[in-house]
PDB file of N, CA, C and O in Angstrom:
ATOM      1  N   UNK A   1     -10.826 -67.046-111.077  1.00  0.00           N
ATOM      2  CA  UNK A   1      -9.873 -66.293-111.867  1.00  0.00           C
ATOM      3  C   UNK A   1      -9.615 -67.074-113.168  1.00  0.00           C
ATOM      4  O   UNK A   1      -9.750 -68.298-113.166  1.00  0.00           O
ATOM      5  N   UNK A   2      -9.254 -66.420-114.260  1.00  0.00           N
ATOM      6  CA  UNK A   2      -9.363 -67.289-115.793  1.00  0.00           C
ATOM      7  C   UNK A   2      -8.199 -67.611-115.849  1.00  0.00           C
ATOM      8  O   UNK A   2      -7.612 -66.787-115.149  1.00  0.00           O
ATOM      9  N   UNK A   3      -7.441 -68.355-116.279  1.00  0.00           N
ATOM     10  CA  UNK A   3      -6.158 -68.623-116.757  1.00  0.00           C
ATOM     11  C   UNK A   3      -5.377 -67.356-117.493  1.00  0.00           C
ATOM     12  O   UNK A   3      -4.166 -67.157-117.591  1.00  0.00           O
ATOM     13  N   UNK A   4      -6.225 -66.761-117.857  1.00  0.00           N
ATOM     14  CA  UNK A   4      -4.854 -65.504-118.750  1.00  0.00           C
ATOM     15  C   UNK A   4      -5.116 -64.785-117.308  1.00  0.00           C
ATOM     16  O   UNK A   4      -3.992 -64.502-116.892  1.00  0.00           O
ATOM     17  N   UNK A   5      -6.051 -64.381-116.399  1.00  0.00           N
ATOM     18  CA  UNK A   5      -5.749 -63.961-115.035  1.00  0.00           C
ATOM     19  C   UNK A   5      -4.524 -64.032-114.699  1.00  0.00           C
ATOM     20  O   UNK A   5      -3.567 -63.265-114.808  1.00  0.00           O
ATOM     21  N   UNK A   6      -4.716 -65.346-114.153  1.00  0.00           N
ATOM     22  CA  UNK A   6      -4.166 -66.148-113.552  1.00  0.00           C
ATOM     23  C   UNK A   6      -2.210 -65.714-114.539  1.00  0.00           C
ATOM     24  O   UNK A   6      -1.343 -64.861-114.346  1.00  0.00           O
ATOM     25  N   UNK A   7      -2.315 -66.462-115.176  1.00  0.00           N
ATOM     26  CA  UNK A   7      -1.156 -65.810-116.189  1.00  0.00           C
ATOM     27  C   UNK A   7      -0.616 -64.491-115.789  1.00  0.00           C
ATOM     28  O   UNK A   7       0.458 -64.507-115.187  1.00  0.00           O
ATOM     29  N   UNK A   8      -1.225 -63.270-116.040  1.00  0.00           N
ATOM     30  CA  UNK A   8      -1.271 -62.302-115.966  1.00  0.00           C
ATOM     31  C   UNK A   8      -0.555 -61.863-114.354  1.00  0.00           C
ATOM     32  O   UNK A   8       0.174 -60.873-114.284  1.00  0.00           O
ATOM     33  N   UNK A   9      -0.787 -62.514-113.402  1.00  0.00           N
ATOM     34  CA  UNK A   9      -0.495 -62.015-111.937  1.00  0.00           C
ATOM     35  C   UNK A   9       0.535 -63.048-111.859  1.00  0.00           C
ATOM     36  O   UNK A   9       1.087 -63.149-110.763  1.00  0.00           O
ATOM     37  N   UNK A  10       0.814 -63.634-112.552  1.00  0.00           N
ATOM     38  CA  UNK A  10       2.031 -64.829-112.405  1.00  0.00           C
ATOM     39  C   UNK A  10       3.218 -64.244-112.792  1.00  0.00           C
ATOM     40  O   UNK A  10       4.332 -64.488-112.330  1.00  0.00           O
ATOM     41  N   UNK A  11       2.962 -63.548-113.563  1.00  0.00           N
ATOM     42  CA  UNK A  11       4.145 -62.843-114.560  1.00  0.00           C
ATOM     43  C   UNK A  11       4.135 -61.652-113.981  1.00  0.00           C
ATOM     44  O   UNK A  11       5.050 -60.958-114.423  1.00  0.00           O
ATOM     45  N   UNK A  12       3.365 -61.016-113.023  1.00  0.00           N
ATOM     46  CA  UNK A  12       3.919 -59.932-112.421  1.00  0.00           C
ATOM     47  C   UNK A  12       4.602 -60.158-111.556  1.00  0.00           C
ATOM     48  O   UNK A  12       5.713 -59.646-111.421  1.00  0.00           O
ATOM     49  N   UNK A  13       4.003 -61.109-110.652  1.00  0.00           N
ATOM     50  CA  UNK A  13       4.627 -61.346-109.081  1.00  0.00           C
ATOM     51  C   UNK A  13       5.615 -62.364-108.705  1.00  0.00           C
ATOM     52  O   UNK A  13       6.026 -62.587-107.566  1.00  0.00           O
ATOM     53  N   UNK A  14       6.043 -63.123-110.099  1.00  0.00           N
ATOM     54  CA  UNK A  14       7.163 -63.688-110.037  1.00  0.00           C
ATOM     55  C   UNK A  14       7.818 -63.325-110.650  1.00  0.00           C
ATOM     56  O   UNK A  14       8.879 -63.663-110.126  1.00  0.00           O
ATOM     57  N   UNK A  15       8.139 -62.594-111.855  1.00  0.00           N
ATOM     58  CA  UNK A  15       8.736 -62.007-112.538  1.00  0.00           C
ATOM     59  C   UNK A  15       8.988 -60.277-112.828  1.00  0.00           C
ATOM     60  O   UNK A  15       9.910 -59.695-113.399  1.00  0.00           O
ATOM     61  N   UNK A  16       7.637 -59.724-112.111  1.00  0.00           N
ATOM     62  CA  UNK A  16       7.599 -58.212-112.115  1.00  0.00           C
ATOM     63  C   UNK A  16       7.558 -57.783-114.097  1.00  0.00           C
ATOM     64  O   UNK A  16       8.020 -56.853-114.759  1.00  0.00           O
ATOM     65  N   UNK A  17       6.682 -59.137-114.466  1.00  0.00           N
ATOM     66  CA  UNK A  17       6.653 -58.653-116.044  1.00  0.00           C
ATOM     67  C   UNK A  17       5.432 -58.497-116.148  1.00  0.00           C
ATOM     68  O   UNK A  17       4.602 -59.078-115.449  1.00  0.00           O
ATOM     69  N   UNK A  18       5.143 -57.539-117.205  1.00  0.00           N
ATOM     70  CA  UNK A  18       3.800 -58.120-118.071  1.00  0.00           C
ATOM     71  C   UNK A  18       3.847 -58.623-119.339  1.00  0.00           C
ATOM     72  O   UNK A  18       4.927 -58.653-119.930  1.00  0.00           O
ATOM     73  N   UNK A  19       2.719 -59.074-119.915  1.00  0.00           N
ATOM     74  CA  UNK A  19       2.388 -59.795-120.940  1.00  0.00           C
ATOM     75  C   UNK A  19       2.843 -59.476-121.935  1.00  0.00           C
ATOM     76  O   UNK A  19       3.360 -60.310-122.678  1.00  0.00           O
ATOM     77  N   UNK A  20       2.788 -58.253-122.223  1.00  0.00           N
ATOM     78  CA  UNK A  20       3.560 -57.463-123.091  1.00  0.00           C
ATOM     79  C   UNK A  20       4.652 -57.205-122.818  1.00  0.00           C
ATOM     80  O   UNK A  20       4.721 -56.177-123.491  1.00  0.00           O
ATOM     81  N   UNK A  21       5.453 -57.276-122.442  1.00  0.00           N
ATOM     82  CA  UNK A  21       7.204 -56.910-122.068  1.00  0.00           C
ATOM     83  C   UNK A  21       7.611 -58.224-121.776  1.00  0.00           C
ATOM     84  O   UNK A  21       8.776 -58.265-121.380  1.00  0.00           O
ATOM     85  N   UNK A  22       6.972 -59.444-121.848  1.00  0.00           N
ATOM     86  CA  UNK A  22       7.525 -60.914-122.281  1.00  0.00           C
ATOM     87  C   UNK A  22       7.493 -60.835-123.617  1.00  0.00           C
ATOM     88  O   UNK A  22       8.462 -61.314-124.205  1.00  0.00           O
ATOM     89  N   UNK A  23       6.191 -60.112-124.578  1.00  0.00           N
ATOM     90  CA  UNK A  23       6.464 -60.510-125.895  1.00  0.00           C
ATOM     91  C   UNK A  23       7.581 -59.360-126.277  1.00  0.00           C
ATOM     92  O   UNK A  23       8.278 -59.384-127.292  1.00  0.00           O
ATOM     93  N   UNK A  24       7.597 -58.722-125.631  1.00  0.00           N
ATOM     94  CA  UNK A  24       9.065 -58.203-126.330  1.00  0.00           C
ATOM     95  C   UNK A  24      10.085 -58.205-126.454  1.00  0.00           C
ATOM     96  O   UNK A  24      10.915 -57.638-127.164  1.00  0.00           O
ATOM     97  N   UNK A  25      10.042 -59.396-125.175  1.00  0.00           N
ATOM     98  CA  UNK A  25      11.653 -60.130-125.157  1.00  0.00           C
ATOM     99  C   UNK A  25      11.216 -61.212-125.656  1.00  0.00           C
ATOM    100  O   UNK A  25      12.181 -61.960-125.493  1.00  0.00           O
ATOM    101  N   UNK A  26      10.313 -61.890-126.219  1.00  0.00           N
ATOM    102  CA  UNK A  26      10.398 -62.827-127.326  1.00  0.00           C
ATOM    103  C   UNK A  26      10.673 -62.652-128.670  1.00  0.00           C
ATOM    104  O   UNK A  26      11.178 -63.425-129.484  1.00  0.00           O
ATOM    105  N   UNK A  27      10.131 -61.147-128.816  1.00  0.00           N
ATOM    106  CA  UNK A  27      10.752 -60.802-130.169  1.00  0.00           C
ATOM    107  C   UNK A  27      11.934 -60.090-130.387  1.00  0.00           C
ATOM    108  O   UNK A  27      12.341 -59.617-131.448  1.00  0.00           O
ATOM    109  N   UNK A  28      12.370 -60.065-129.440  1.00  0.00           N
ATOM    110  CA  UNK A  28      14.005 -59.375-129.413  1.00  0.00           C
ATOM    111  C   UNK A  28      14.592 -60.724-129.702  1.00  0.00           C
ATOM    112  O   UNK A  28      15.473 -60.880-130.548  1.00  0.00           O
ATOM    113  N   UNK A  29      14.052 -61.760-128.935  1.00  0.00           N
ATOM    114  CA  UNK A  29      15.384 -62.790-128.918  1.00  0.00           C
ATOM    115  C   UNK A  29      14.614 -63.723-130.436  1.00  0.00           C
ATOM    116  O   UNK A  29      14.461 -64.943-130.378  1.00  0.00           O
ATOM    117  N   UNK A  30      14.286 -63.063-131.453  1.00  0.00           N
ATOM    118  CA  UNK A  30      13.798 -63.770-132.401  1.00  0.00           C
ATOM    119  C   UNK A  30      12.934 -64.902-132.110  1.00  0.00           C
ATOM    120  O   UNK A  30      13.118 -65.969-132.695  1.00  0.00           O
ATOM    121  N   UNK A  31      12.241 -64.794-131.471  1.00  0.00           N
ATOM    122  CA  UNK A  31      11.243 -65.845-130.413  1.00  0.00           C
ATOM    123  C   UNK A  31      11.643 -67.258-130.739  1.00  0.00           C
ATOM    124  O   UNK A  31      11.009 -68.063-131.422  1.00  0.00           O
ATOM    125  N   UNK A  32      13.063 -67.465-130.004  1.00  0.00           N
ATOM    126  CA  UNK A  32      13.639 -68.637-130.113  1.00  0.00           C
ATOM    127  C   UNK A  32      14.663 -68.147-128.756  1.00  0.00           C
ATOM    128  O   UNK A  32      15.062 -67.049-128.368  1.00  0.00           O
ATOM    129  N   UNK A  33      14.879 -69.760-128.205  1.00  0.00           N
ATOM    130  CA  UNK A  33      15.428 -69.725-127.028  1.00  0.00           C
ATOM    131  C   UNK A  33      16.722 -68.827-127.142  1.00  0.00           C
ATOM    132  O   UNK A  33      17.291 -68.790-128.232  1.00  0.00           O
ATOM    133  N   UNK A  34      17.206 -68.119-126.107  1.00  0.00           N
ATOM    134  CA  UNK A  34      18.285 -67.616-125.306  1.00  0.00           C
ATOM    135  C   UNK A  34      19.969 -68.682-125.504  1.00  0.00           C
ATOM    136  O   UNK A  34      20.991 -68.003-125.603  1.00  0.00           O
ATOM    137  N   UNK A  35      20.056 -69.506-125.527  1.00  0.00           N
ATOM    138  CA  UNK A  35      20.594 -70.739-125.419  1.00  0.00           C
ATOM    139  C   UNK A  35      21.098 -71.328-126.759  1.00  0.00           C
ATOM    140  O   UNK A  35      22.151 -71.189-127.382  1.00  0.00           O
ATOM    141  N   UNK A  36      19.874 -72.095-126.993  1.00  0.00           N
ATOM    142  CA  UNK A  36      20.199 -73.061-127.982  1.00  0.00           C
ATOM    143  C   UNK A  36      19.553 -72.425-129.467  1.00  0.00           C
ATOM    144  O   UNK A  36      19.842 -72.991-130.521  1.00  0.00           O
ATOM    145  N   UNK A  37      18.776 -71.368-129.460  1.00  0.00           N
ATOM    146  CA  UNK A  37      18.430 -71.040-130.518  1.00  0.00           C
ATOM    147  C   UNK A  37      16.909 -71.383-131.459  1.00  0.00           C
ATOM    148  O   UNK A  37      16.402 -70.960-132.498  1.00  0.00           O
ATOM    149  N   UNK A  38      16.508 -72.584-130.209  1.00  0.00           N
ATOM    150  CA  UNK A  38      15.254 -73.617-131.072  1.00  0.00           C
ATOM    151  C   UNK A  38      14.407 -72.843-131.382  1.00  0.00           C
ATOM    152  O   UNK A  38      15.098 -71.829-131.280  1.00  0.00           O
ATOM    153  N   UNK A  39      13.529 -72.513-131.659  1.00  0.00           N
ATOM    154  CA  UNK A  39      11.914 -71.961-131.941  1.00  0.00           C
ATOM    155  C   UNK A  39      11.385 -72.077-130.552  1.00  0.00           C
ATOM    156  O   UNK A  39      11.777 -73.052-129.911  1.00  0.00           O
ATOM    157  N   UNK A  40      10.404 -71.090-129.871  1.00  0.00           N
ATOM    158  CA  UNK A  40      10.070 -71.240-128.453  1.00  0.00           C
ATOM    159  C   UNK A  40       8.302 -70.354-128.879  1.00  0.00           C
ATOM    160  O   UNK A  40       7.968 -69.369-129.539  1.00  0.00           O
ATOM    161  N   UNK A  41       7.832 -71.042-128.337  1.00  0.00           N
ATOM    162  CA  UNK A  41       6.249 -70.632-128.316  1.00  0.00           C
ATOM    163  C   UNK A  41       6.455 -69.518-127.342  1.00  0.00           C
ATOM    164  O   UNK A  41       7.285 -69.411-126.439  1.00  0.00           O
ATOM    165  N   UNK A  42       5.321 -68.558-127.814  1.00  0.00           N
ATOM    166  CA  UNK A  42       5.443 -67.023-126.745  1.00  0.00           C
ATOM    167  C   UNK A  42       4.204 -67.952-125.211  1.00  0.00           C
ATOM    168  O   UNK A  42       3.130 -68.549-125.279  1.00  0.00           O
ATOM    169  N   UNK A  43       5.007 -67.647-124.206  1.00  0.00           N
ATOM    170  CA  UNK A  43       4.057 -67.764-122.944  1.00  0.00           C
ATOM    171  C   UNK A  43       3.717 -69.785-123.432  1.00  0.00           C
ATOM    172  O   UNK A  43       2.570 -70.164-123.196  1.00  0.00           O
ATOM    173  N   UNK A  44       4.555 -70.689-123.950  1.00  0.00           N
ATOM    174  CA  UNK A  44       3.570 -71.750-123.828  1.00  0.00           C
ATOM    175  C   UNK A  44       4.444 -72.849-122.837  1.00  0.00           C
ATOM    176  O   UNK A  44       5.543 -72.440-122.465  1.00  0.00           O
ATOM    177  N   UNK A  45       4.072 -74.061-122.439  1.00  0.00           N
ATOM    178  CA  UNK A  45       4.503 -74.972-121.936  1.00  0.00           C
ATOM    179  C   UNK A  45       5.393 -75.500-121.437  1.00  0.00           C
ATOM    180  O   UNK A  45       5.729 -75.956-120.344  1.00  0.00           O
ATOM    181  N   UNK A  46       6.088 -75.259-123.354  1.00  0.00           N
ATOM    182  CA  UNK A  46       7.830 -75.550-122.971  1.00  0.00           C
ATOM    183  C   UNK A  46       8.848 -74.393-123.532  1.00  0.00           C
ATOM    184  O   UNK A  46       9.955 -74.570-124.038  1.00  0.00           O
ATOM    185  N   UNK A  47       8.082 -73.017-123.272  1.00  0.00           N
ATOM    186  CA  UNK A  47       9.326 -71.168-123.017  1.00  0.00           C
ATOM    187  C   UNK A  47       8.872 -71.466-121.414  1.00  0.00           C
ATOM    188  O   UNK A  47       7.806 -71.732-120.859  1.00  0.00           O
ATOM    189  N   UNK A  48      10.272 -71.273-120.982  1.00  0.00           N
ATOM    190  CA  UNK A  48      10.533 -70.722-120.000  1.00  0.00           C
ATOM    191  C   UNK A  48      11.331 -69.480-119.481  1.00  0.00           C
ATOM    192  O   UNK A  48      12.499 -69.257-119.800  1.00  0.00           O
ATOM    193  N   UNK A  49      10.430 -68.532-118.478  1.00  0.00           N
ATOM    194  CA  UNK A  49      11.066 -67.386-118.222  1.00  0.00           C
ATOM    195  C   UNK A  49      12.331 -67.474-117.501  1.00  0.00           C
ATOM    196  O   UNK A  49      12.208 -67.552-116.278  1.00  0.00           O
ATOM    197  N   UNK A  50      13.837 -67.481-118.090  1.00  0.00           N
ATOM    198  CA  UNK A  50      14.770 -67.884-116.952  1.00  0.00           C
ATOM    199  C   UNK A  50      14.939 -66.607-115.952  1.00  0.00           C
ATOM    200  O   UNK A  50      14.279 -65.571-116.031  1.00  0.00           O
ATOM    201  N   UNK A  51      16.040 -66.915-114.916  1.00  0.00           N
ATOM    202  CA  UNK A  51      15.771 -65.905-113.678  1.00  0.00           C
ATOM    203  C   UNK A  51      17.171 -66.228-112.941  1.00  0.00           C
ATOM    204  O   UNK A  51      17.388 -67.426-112.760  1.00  0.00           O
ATOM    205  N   UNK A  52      18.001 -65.452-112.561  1.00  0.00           N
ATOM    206  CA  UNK A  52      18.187 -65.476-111.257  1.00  0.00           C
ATOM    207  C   UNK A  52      17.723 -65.949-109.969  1.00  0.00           C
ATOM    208  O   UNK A  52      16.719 -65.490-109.425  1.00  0.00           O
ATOM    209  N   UNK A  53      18.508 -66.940-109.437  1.00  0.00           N
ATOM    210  CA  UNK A  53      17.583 -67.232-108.573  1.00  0.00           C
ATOM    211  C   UNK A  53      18.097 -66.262-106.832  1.00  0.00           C
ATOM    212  O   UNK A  53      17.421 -66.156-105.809  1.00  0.00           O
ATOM    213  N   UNK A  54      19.258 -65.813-107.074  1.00  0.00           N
ATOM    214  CA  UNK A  54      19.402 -64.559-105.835  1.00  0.00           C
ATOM    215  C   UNK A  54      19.132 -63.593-105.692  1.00  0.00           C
ATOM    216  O   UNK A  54      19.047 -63.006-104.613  1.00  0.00           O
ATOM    217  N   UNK A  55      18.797 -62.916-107.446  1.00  0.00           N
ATOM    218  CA  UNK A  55      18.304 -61.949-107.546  1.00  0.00           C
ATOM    219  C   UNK A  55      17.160 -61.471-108.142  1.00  0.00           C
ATOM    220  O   UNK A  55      16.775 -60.305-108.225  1.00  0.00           O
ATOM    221  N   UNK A  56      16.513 -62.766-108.665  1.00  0.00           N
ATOM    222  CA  UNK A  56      14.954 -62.825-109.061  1.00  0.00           C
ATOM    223  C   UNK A  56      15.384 -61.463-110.760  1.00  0.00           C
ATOM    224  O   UNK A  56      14.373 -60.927-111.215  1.00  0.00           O
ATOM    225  N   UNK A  57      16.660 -61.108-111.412  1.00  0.00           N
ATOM    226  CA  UNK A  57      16.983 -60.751-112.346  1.00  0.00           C
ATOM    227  C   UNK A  57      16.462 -61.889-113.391  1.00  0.00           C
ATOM    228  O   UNK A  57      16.697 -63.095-113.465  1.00  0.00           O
ATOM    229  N   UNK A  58      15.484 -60.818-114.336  1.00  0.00           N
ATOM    230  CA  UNK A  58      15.292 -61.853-115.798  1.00  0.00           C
ATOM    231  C   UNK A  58      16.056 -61.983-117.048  1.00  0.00           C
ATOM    232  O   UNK A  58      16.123 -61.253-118.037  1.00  0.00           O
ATOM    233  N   UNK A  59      16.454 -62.782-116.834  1.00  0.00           N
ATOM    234  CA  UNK A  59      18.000 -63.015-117.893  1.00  0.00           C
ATOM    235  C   UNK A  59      17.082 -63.290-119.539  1.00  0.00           C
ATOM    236  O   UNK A  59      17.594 -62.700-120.491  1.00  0.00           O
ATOM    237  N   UNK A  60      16.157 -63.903-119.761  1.00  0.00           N
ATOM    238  CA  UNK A  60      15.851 -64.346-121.281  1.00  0.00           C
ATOM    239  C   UNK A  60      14.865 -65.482-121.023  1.00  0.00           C
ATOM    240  O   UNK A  60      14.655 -65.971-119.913  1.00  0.00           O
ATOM    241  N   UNK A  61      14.257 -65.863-122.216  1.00  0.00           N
ATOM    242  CA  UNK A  61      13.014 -67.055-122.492  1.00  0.00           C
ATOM    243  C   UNK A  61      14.067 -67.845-123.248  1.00  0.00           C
ATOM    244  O   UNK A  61      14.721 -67.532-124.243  1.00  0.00           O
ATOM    245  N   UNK A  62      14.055 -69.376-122.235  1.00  0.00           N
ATOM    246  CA  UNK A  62      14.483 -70.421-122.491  1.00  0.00           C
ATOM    247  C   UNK A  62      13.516 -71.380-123.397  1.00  0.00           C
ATOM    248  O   UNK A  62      12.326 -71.139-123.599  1.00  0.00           O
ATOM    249  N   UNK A  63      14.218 -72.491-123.899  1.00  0.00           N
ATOM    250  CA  UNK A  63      13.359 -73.983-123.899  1.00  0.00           C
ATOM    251  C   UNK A  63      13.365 -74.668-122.840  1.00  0.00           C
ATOM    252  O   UNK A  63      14.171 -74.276-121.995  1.00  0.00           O
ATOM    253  N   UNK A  64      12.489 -75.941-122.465  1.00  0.00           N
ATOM    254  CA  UNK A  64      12.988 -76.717-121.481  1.00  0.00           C
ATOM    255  C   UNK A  64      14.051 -77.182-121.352  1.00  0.00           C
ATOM    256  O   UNK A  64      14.626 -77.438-120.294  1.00  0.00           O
ATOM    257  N   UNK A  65      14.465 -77.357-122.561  1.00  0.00           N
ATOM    258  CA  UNK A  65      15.712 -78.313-121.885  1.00  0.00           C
ATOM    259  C   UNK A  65      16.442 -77.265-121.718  1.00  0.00           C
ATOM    260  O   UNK A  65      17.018 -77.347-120.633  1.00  0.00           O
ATOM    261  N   UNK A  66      16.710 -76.261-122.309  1.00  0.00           N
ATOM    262  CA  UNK A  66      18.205 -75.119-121.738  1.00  0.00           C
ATOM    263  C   UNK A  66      17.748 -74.831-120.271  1.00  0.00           C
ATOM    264  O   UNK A  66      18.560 -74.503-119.406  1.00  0.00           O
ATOM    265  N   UNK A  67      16.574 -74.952-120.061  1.00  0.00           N
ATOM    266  CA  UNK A  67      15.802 -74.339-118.625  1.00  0.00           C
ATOM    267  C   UNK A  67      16.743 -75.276-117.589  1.00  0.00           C
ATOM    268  O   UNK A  67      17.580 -75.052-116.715  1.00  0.00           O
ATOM    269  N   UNK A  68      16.149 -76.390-118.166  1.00  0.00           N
ATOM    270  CA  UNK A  68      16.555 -77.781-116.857  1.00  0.00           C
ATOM    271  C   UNK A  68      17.855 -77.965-116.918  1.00  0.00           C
ATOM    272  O   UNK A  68      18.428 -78.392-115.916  1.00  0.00           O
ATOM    273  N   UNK A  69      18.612 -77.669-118.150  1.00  0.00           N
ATOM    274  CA  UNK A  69      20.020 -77.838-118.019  1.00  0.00           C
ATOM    275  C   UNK A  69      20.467 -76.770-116.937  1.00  0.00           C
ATOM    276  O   UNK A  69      20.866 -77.315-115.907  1.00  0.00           O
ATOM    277  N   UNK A  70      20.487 -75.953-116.922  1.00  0.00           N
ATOM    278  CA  UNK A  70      20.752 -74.741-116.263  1.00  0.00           C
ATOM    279  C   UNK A  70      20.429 -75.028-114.822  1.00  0.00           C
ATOM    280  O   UNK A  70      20.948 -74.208-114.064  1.00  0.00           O
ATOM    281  N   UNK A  71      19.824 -75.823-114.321  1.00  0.00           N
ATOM    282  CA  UNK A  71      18.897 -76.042-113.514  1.00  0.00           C
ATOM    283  C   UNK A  71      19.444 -77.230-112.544  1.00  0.00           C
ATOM    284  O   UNK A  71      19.351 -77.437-111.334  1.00  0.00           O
ATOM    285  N   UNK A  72      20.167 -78.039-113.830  1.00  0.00           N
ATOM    286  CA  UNK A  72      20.537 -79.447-113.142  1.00  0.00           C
ATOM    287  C   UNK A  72      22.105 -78.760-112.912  1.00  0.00           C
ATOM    288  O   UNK A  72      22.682 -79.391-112.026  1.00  0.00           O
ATOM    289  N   UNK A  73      22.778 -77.871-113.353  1.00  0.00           N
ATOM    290  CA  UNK A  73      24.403 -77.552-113.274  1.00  0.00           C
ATOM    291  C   UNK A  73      23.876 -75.921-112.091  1.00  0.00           C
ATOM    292  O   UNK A  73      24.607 -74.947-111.906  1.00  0.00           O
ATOM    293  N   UNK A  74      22.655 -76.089-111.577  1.00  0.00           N
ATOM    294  CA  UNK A  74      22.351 -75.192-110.500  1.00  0.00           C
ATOM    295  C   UNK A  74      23.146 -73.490-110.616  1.00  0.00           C
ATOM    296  O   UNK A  74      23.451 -72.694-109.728  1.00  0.00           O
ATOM    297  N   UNK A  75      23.305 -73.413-112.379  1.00  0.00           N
ATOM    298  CA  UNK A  75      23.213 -71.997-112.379  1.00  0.00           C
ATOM    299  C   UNK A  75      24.687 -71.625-112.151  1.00  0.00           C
ATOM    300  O   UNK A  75      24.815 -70.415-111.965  1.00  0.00           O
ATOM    301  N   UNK A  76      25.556 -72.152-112.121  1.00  0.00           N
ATOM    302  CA  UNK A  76      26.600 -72.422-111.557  1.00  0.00           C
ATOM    303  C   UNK A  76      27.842 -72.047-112.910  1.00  0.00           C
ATOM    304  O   UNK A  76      28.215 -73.081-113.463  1.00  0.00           O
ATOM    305  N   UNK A  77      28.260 -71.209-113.273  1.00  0.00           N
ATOM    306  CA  UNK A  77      29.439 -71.322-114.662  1.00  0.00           C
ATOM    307  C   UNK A  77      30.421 -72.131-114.099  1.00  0.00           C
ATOM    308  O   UNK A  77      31.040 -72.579-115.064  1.00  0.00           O
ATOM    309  N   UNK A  78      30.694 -72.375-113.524  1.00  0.00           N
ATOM    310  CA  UNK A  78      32.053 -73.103-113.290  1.00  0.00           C
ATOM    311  C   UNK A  78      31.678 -74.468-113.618  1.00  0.00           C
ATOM    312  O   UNK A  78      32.096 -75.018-114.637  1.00  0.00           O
ATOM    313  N   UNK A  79      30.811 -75.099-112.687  1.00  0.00           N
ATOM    314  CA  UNK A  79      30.263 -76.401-113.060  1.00  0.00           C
ATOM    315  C   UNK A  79      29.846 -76.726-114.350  1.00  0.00           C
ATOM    316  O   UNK A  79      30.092 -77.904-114.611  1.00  0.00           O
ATOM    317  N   UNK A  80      29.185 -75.976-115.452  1.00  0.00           N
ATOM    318  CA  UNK A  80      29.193 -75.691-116.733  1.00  0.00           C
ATOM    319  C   UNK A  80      30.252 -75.317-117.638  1.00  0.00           C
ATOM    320  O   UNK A  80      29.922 -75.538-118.803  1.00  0.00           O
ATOM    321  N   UNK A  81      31.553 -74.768-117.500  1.00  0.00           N
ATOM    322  CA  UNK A  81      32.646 -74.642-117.786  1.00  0.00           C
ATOM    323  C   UNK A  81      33.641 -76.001-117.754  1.00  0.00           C
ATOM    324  O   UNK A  81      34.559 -76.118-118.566  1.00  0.00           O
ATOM    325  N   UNK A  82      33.355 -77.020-116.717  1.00  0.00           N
ATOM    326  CA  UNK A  82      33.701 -77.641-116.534  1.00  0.00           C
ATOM    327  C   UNK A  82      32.852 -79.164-117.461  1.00  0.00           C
ATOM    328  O   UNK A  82      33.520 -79.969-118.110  1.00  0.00           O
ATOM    329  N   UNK A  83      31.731 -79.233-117.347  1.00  0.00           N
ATOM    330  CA  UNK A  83      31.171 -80.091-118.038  1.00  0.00           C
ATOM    331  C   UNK A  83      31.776 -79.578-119.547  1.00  0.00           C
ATOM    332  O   UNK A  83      32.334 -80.364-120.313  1.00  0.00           O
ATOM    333  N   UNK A  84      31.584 -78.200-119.836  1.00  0.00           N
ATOM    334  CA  UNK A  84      32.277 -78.631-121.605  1.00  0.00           C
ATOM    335  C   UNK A  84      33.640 -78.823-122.040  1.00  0.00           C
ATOM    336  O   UNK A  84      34.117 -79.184-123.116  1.00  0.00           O
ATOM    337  N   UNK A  85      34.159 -78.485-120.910  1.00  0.00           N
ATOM    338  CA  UNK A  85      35.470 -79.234-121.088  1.00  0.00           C
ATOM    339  C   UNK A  85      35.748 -80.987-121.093  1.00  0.00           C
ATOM    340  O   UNK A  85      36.423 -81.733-121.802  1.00  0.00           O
ATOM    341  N   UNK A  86      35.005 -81.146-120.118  1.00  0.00           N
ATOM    342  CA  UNK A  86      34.542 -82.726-120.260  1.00  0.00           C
ATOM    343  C   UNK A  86      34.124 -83.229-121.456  1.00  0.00           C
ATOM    344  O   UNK A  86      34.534 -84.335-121.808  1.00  0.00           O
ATOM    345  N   UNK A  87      33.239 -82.486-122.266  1.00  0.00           N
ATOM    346  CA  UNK A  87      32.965 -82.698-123.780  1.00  0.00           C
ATOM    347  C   UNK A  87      33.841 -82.831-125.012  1.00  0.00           C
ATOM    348  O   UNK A  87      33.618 -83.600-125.948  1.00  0.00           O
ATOM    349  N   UNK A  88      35.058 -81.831-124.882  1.00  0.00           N
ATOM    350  CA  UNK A  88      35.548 -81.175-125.349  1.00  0.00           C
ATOM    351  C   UNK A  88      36.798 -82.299-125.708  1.00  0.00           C
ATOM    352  O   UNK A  88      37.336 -82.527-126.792  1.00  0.00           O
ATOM    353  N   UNK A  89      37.044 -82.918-124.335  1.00  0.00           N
ATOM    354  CA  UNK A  89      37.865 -83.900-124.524  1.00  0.00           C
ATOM    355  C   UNK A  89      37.849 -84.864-125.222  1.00  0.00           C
ATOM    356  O   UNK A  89      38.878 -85.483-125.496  1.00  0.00           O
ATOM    357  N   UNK A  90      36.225 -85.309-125.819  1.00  0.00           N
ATOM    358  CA  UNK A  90      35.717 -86.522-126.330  1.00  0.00           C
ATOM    359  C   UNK A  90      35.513 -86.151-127.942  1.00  0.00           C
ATOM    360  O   UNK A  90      35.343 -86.981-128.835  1.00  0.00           O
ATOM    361  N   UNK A  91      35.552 -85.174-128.048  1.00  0.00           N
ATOM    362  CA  UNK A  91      35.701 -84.839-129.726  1.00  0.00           C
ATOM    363  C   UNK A  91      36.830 -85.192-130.662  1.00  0.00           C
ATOM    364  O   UNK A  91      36.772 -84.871-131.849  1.00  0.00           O
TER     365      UNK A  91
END
């Protein structure tokens, strides 16, 4: 199987997307992360498709780091609500 295959059945069966209806939520979201705003390559390395993880719902194309942030505060608003308040204090 070729890598855009491969690609191709990745993005269906984990995401229920295709190739085309990722680039159109890359160009909706000005093909820059969900998050932080950075510049995000369509389909590369470091865009990530974020998700729900109870409901396998596709929320937006991250960067890594908004990915892993999200990831390390386990998706969680409160725990994230709480870290920027923690921030918030130090300004």
């Amino acid at each position: 199987m070729s890598h855009r295959n491969v690609r191709r059945h990745t993005l269906k069966y984990k995401y229920g997307l295709t190739p085309e209806q990722v680039q159109l939520l890359w160009e909706q979201q000005n093909r820059r992360c969900a998050i932080c705003f950075c510049p995000v390559a369509l389909l590369g390395q470091q865009t990530h498709i974020d998700h729900d993880h109870a409901t396998e719902v596709v929320r937006g194309l991250l960067c890594v780091n908004c990915n892993m942030g999200l990831g390390h505060f386990r998706d969680d608003p409160l725990i994230l609500r709480q870290a920027w308040c923690y921030l918030e204090k130090f300004r």
